[in-house]
C-alpha positions as CSV (number, residue, x, y, z in Angstrom):
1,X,-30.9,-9.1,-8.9
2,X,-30.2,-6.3,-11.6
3,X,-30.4,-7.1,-15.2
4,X,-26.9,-5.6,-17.3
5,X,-28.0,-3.3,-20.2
6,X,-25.0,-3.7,-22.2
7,X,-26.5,-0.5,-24.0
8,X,-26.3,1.5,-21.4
9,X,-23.5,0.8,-20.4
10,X,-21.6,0.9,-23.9
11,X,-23.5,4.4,-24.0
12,X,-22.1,5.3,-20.4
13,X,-18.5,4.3,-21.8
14,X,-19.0,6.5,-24.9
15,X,-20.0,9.9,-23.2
16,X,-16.9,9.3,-21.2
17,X,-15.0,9.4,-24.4
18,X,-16.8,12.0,-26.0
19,X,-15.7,14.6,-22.8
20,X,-12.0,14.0,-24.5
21,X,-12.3,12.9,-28.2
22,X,-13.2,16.3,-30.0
23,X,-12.5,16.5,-34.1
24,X,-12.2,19.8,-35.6
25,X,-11.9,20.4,-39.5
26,X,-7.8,20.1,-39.8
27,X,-8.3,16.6,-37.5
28,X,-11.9,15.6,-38.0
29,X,-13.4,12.6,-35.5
30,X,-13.4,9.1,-37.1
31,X,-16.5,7.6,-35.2
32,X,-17.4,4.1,-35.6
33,X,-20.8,1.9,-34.8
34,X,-21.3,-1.6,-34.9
35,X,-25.3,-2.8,-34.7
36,X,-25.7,-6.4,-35.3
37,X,-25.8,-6.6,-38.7
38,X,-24.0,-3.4,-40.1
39,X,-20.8,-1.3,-39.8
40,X,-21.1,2.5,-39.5
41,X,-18.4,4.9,-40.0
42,X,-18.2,8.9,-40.0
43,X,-15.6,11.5,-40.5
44,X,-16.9,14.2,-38.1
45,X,-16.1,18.2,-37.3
46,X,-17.7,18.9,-34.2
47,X,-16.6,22.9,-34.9
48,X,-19.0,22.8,-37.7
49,X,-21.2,20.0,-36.8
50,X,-20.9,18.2,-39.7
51,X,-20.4,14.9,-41.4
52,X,-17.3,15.1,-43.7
53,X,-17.8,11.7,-45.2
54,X,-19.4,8.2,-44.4
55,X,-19.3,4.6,-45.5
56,X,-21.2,1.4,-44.4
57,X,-22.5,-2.0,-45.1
58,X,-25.9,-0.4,-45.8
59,X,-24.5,1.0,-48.9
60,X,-25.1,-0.4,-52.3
61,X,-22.9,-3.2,-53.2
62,X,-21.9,-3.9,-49.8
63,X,-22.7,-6.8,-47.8
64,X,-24.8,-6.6,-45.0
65,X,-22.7,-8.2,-41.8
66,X,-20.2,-6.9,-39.3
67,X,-17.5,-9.0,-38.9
68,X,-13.8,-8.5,-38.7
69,X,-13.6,-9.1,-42.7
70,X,-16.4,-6.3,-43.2
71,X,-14.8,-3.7,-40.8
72,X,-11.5,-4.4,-42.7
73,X,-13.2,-3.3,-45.9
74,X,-15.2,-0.6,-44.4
75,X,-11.9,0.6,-42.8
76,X,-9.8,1.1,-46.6
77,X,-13.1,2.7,-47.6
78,X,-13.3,5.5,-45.3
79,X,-9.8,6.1,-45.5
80,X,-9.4,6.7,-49.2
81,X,-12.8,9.0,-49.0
82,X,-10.7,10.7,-46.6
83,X,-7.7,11.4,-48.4
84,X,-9.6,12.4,-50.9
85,X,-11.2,15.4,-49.1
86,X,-7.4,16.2,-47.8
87,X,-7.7,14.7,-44.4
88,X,-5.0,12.9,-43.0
89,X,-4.9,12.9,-39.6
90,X,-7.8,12.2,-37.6
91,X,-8.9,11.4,-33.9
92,X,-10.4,8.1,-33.5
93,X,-13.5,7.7,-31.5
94,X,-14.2,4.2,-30.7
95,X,-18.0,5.0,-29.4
96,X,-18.0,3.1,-26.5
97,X,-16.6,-0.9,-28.1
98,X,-13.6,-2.2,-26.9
99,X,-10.5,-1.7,-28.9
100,X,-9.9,-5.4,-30.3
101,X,-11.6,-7.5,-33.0
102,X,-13.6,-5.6,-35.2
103,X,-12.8,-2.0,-33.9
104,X,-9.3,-2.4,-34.3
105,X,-9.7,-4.3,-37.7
106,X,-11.1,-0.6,-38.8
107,X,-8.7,0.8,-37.3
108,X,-5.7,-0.9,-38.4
109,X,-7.2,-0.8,-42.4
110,X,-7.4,2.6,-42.0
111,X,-3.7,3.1,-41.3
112,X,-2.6,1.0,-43.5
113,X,-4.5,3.1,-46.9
114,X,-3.0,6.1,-45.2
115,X,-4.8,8.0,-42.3
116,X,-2.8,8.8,-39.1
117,X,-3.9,8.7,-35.5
């Protein structure tokens, strides 16, 4: 009997994505990462390979824990680092989670302080 490597597969799922999700600088990529204890998000233009802006748990002041209440404030951050850069509307890149819980917590925060996808 074959063990399941969740990893693998979550990485399976993400390349998947990844063939359709493509940010560019007027609609960067809004990639998210969930380890066990942090959140990791990352405005992204693949055209120019490069990170536009970034927030996570590991930052200083920010509780280290990834929970819906964490991605929630990890979520407003992003967004407001964001707008102010002048991005508005972005393409979401889940990375390979399910959409529900804390992935849709981000998501939802992030809407609500102002970005659209």
């Amino acid at each position: 009997m074959a063990t399941i490597n969740r990893k693998a597969i979550r990485r399976r799922i993400h390349l998947r994505i990844r063939k359709k999700v493509n940010g560019t600088t007027e609609r960067p990529r809004l990639a998210v990462h969930f380890s066990n204890k942090n959140v990791y998000v990352q405005l992204i233009d693949d055209d120019q390979r490069r990170t536009l802006a970034s927030a996570s748990t590991r930052e200083k002041g920010e509780t280290s824990s990834a929970n819906v209440a964490t991605a929630t404030r990890i979520g407003g951050i992003i967004a407001e680092r964001a707008l102010a850069l002048g991005v508005t509307t972005v393409v979401f890149d889940r990375g390979g989670f399910v959409y529900h819980g804390k992935v849709k917590a981000l998501a939802d925060a992030a809407r609500e302080k102002g970005l659209k996808f």
